[in-house]
C-alpha positions as CSV (number, residue, x, y, z in Angstrom):
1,X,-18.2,-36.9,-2.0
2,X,-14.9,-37.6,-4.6
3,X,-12.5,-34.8,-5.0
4,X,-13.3,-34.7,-9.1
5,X,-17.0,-34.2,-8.2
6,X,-16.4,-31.6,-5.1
7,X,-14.1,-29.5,-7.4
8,X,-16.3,-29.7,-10.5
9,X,-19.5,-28.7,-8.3
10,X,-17.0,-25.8,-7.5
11,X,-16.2,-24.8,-10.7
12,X,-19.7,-25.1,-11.7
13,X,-21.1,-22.7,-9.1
14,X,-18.0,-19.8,-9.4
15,X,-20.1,-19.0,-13.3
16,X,-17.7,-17.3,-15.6
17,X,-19.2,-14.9,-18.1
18,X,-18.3,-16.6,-21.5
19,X,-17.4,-20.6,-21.8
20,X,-15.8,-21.0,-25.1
21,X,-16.3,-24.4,-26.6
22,X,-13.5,-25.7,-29.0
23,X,-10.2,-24.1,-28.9
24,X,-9.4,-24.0,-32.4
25,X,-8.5,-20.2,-34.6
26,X,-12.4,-19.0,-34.1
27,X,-12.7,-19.8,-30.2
28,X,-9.5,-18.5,-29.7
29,X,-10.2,-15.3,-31.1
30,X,-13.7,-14.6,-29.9
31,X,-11.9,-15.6,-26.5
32,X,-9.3,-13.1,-26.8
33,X,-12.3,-10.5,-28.2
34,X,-14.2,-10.9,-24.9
35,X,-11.0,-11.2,-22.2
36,X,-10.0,-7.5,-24.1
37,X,-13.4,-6.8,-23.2
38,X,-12.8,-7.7,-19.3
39,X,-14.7,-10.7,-19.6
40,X,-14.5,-13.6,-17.6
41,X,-13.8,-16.1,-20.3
42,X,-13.2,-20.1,-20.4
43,X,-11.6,-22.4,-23.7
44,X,-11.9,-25.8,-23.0
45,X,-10.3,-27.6,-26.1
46,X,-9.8,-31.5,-27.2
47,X,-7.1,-30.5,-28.9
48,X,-7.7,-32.3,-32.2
49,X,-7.5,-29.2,-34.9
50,X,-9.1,-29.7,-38.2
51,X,-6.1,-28.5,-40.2
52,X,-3.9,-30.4,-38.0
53,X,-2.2,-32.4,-40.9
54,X,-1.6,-29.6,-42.9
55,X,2.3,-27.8,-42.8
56,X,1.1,-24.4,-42.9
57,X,-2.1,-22.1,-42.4
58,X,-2.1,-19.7,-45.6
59,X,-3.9,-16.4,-46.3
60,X,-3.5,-15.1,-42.9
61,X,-2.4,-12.2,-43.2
62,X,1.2,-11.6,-41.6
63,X,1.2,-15.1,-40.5
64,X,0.6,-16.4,-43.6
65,X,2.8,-20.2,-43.5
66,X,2.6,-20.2,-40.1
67,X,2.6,-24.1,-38.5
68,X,-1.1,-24.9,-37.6
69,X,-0.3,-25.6,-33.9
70,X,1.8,-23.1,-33.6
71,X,-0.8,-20.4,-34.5
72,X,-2.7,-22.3,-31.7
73,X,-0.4,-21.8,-29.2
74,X,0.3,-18.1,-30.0
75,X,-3.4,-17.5,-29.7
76,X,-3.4,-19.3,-26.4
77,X,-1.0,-17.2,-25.3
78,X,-2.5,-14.1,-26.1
79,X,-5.9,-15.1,-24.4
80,X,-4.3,-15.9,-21.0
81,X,-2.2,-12.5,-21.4
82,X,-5.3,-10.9,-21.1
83,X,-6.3,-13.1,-17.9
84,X,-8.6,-15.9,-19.6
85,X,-8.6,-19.6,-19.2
86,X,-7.7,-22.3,-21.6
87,X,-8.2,-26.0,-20.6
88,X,-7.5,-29.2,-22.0
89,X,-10.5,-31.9,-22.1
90,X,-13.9,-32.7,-24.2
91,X,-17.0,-30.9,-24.0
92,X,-19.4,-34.0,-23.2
93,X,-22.4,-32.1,-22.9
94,X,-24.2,-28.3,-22.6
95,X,-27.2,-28.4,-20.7
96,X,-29.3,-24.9,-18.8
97,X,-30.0,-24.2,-15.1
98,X,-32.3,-21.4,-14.7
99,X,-29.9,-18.6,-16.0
100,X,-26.5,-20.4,-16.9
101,X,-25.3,-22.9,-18.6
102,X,-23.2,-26.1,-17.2
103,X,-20.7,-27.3,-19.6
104,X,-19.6,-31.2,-18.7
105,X,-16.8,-32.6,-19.4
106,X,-15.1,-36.1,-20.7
107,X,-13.0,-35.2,-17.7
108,X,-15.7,-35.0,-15.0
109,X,-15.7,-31.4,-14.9
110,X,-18.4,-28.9,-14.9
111,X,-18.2,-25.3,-15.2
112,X,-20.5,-22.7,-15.3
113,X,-21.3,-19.6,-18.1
114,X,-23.5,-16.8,-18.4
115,X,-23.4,-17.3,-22.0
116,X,-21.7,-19.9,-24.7
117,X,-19.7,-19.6,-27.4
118,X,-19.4,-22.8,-29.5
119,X,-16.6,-23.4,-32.3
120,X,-16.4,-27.2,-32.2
121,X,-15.9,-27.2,-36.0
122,X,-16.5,-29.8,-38.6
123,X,-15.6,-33.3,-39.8
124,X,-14.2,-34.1,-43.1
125,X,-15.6,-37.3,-44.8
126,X,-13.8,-38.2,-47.1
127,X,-14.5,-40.4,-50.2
128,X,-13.9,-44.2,-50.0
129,X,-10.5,-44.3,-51.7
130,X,-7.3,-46.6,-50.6
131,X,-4.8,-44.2,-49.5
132,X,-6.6,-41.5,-49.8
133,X,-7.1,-40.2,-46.0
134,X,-3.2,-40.9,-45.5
135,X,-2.6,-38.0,-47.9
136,X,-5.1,-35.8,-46.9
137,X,-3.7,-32.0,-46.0
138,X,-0.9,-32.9,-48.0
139,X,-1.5,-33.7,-51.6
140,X,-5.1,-34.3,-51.1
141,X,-6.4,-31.2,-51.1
142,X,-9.9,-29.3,-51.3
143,X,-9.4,-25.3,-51.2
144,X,-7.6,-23.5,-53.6
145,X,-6.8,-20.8,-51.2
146,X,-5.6,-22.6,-48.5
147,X,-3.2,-25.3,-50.9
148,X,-3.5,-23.7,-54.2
149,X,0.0,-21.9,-54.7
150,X,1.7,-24.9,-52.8
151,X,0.8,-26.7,-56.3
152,X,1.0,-24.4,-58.7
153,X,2.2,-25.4,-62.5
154,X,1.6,-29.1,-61.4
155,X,-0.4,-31.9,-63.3
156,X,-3.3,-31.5,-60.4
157,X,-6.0,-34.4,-60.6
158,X,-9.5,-33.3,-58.9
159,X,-12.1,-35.8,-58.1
160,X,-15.9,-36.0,-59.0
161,X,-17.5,-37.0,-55.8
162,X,-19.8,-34.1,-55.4
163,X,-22.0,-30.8,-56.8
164,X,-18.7,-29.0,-56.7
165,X,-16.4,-31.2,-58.6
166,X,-16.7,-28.8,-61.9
167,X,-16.5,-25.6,-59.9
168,X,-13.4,-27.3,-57.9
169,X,-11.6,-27.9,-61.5
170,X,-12.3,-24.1,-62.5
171,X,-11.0,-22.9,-59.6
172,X,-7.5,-25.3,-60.0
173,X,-7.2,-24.7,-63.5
174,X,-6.8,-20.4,-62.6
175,X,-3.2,-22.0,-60.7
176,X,-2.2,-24.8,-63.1
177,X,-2.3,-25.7,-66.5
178,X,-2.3,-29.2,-66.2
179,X,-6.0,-30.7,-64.4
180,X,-7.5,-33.7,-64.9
181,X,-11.1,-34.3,-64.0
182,X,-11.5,-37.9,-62.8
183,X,-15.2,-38.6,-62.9
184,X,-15.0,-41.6,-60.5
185,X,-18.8,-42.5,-59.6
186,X,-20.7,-39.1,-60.3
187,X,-22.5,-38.6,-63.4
188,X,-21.4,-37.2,-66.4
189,X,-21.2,-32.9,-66.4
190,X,-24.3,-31.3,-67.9
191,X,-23.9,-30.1,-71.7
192,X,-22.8,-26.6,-70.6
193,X,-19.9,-28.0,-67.7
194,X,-18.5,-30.0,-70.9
195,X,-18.1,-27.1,-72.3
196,X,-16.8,-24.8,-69.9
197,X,-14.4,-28.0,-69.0
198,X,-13.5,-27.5,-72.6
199,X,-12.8,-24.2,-73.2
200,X,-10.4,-24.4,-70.0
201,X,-8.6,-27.4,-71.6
202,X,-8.8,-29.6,-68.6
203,X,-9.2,-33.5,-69.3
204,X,-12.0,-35.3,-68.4
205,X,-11.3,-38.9,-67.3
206,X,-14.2,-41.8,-67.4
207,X,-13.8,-44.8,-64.6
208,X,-13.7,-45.4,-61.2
209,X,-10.6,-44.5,-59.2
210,X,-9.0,-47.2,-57.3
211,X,-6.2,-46.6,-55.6
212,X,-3.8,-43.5,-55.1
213,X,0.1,-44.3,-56.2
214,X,2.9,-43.0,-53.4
215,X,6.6,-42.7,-54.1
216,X,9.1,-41.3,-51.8
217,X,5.8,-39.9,-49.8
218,X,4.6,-38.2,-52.4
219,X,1.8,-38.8,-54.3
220,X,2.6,-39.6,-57.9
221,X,-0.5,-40.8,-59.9
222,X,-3.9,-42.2,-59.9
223,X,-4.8,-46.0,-60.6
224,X,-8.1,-46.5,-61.8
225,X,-10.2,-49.6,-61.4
226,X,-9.2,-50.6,-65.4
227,X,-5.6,-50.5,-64.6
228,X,-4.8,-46.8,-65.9
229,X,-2.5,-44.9,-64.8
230,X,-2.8,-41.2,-64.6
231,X,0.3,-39.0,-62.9
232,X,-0.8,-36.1,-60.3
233,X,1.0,-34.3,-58.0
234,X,-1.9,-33.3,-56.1
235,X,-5.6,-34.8,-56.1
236,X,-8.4,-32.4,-55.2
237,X,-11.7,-33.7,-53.5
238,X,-15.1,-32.3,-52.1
239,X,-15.2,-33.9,-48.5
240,X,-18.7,-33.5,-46.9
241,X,-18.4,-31.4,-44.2
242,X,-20.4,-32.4,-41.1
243,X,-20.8,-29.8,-37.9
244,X,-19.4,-31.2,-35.0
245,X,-22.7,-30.1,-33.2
246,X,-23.7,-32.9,-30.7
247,X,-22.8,-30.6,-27.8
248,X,-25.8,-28.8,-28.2
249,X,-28.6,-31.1,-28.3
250,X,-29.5,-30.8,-25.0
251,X,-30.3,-27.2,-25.6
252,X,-32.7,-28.2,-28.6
253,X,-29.9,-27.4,-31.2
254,X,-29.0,-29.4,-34.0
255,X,-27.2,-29.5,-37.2
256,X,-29.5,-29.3,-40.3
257,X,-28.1,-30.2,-44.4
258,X,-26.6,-27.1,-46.1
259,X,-28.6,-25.5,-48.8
260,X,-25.7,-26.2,-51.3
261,X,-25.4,-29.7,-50.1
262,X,-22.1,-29.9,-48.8
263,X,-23.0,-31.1,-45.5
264,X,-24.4,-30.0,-42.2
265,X,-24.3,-26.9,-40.0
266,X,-25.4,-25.3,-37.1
267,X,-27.6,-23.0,-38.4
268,X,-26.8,-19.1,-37.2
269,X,-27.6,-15.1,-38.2
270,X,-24.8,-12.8,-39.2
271,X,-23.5,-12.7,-35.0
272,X,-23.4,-16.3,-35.3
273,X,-26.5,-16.3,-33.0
274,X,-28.3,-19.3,-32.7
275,X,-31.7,-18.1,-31.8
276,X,-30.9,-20.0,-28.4
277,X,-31.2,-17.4,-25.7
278,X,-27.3,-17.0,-24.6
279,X,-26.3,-19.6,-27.6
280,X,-23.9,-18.4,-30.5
281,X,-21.5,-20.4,-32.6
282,X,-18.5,-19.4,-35.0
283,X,-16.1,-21.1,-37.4
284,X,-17.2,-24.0,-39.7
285,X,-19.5,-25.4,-37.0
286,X,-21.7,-22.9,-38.9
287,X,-19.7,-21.6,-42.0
288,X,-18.3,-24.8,-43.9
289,X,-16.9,-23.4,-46.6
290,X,-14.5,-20.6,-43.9
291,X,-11.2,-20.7,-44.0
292,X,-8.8,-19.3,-41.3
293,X,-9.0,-16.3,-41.9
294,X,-13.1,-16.2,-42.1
295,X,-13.1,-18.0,-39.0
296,X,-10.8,-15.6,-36.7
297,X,-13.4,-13.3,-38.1
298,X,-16.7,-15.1,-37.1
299,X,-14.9,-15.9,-33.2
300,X,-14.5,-11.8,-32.8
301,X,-18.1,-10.8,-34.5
302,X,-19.9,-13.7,-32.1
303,X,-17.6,-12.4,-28.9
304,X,-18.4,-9.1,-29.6
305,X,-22.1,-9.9,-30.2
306,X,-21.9,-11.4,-26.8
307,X,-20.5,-9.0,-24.8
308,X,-23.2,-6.7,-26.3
309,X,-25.5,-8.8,-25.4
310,X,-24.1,-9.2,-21.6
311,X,-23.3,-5.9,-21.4
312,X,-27.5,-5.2,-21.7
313,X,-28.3,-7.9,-19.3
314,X,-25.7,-6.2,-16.9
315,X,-27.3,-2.8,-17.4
316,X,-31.1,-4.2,-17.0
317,X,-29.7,-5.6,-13.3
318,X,-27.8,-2.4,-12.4
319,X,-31.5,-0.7,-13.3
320,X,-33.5,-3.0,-11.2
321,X,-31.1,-2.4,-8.5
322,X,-31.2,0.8,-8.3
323,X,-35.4,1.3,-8.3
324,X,-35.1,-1.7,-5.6
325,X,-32.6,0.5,-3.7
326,X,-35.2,3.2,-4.0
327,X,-38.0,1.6,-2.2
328,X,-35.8,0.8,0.4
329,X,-34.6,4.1,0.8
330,X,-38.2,6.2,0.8
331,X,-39.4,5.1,4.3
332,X,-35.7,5.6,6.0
333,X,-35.6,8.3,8.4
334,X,-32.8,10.0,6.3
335,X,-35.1,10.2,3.5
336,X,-38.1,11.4,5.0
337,X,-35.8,14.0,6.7
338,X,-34.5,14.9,3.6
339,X,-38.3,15.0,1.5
340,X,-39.2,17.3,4.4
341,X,-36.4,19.5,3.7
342,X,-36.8,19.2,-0.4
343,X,-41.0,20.0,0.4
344,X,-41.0,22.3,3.0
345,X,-38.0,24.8,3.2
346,X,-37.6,27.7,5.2
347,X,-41.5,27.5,5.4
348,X,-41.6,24.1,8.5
349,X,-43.0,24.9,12.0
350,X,-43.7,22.9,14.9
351,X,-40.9,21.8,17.6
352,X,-38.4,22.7,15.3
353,X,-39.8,26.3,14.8
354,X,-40.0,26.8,18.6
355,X,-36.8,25.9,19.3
356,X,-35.4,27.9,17.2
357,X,-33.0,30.9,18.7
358,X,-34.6,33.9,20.0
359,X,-37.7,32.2,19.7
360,X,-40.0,33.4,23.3
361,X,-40.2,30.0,25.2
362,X,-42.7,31.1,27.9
363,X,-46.1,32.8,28.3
């Protein structure tokens, strides 16, 4: 047998409590959650964050700016303080034996769980637009939360390429006076967005967007297909958001289309439990529209969920145990020595009585 397959058969059979797949801000803290809980806890990460091109995470409160990776690496740090595992490679696929899971890797490795935690996120897909995807987390944009300040009092351009384009130009229009509405290949707004688009003062611009202009890498207006120009400083879009969910197929999981029709999710209750006996996700594998912040909070509801949840399955053992210990015990000679004594008292006679001192031994 290969070393790679004689270590991952290994790593497979010593079962940690909690595998944690996807490393990102909500595995990281339901990780940290369970290792404070003295759980045995695995990350194993690809490394490939979703806010990765972005300069800063904001709305995190006292870390608010803070580098995406290096949020990442603090939080790594933290969970290994507290004696849990963080390892770099690519869940490949989550499959059941008997009562734990095996987690494969792209690496060759397995390792076993009593339970699973999956954050593996979501993918953005983007519209078709030249030079659009080179610019995304910079000055393509799509939350007013997490970019919003960043372009404040600039002429902000949002595109129609979704249900949400209206709602998206509300929302920019609260940070910025100047917003264009390009309506690119959606239809035209209904009577009442026209005039709620109106009443805001934001443009509404007819024609299919071509191409995005760059100067000095920044972006500095719009082409559309007839040749007009229109300057922006920043372009908003709706991305659908897909679940990155394959992992769980083999446990009869998948992704299903979002009742707002964003996208696809991993559907989950308020925990983030799946319905999946020892299953829960957290993060925008089940809530797209979370942002850091709601994702550090869904990783430490779902970790605290599961220890709950382990903590009953570790009671329900201890139980079984001890009743098992029980009917051992009854037919030792200890414990039918001690039933006698519980039963009988002062009150016992036999060999014992007539032994007893000053007891008459003869006739």
């Amino acid at each position: 047998m290969d070393e790679t397959r004689k270590n991952s058969l290994t790593e497979a059979d010593a079962v940690v409590d909690v595998v944690v797949v996807g490393g990102g801000v909500a595995g990281l803290s339901g990780a940290l959650t369970l290792a404070r809980s003295r759980r045995s806890v695995l990350v194993v990460d690809s490394g490939e964050p979703r806010n990765a091109p972005a300069s800063g995470v904001h709305g995190l409160l006292s870390r608010d700016g803070i580098a995406p990776r290096e949020l990442l690496r603090a939080g790594q740090e933290e969970v290994t303080g507290y004696g849990g595992r963080v390892v770099s490679d690519r869940v490949a696929a989550v499959r059941r034996d008997h009562d734990r899971f095996i987690v494969d890797t792209a690496g060759g490795r397995s390792y076993g769980a009593r339970r699973l935690l999956v954050t593996t996120g979501l993918v953005d897909e983007l519209p078709d637009v030249p030079g659009l995807r080179e610019r995304w987390g910079r000055d393509v944009l799509h939350c007013p939360y997490c970019h919003g300040w960043e372009v404040r009092d600039a002429p902000i351009g949002v595109l129609a390429d979704g249900p949400l384009a209206v709602h998206q130009a509300l929302l920019f229009r609260q940070l910025s006076p100047d917003v264009t509405l390009f309506l690119h290949t959606a239809d035209d707004p209904g009577e009442e967005q026209w005039e709620r688009l109106a009443a805001r003062g934001i443009s509404v611009v007819d024609g299919e967007v071509a191409a995005l202009e760059v100067s000095d890498d920044r972006l500095t207006a719009v082409r559309l297909s007839s040749g007009l120009r229109v300057p922006v400083r920043a372009l908003v879009v709706a991305p659908r958001f897909d679940a990155r969910g394959e992992v769980l197929a083999g446990l009869g999981l998948t992704a299903v289309e979002h009742p707002m029709g964003v996208g696809s999710y991993v559907e989950s209750d308020a925990s983030g439990f799946t319905g999946v006996a020892g299953v829960w996700v957290a993060g925008n594998v089940t809530d797209l529209l979370g942002g850091v912040p709601a994702a550090a909070a869904s990783g430490a509801q779902a970790a605290a969920a599961i220890n709950a949840d382990l903590v009953a399955a570790d009671t329900d053992a201890a139980v079984a145990r001890r009743k098992e210990d029980r009917c051992v015990d009854v037919f030792s000679a200890d414990a039918e020595a001690a039933g006698c004594e519980r039963a009988l008292g002062n009150r016992r006679h036999g060999l014992d009585m007539l032994l007893r001192p000053g007891r008459p031994t003869g006739r």
